[in-house]
N, C-alpha and C positions, 0 to 999 in steps of 0.2 A: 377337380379344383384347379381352378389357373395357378402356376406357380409366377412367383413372387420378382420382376427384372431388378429390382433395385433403385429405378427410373421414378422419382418419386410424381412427375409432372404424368408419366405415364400409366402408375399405378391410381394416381387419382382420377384419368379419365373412365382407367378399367373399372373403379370403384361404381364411379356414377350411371357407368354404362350396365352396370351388372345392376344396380340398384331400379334403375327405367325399366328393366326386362323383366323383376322382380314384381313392379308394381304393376305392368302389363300385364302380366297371368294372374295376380291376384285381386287384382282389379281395385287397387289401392288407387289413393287420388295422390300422385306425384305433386309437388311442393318445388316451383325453380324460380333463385332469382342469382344474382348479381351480387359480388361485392367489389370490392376493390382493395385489394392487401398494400397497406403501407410499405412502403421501401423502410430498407434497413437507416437506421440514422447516423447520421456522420458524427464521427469522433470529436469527443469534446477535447478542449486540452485545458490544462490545469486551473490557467487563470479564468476559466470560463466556469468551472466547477464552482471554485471557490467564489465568483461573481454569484451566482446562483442561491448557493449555501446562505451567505452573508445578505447580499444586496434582497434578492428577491424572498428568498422564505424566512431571513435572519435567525437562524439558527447555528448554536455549536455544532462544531465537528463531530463531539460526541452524539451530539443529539440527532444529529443527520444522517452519522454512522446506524444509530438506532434505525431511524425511518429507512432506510434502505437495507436494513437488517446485514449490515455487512460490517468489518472490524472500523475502529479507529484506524488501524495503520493503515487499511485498504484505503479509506479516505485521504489519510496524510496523502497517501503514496500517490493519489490521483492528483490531488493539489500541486505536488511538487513536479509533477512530471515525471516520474521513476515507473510510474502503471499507467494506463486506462480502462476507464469502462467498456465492459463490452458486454454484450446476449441482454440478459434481462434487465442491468442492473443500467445501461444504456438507453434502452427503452424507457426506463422508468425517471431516468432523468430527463431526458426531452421533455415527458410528459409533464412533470413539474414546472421543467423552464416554459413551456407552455402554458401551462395553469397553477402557477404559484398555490391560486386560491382553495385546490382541490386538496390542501395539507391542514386546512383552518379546522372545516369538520373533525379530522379525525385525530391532530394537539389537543384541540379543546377539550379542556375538564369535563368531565359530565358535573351538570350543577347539583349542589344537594339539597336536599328538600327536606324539612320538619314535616314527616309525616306521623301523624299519629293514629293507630289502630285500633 
């Protein structure tokens, strides 16, 4: 077994290369394409959150806090400038200031319905 360099740019060619060899002798039909990984996104700063928050999705702090599963203060603290986002929760903002609309599905009430059995 190959021991492990750390090299994680390394450790993925090892992977793939071990994977090609794998499907060579077993005569497996190998599967290769392309992707292109997004760059990390650049740090919001406060009054951009809160533009965000307010302007594009119109929602409470509370309620924002909620959708990004993270505290009230975590939010204050971005608004005001004292934190920022960052790893996923960074991610998950651009994505919104991107696609506001992608938060409508999942606010929305489910409707209720008179059904009867």
């Amino acid at each position: 077994m190959a021991r492990n360099t750390g090299n994680p740019y390394f450790e993925g060619v090892r992977a793939g290369l071990e994977e090609m060899i794998r499907s060579l002798e077993t005569g497996q039909k190998l599967t290769v394409r392309t992707i292109r990984l997004p760059e990390a996104p650049p740090a919001l700063s406060g009054e951009e959150i809160a533009h965000l928050r307010q302007e594009k999705l119109h929602l409470s702090q509370n309620v924002f806090a909620s959708v990004l599963n993270v505290s009230l203060k975590t939010v204050q603290a971005w608004e005001q400038g004292r934190n920022t986002p960052c790893g996923p929760a960074l991610r998950l903002l651009w994505l919104l200031a991107a696609r506001p609309d992608m938060l409508q599905s999942l606010l929305a009430a489910p409707e209720r319905g008179n059904h009867e059995d």
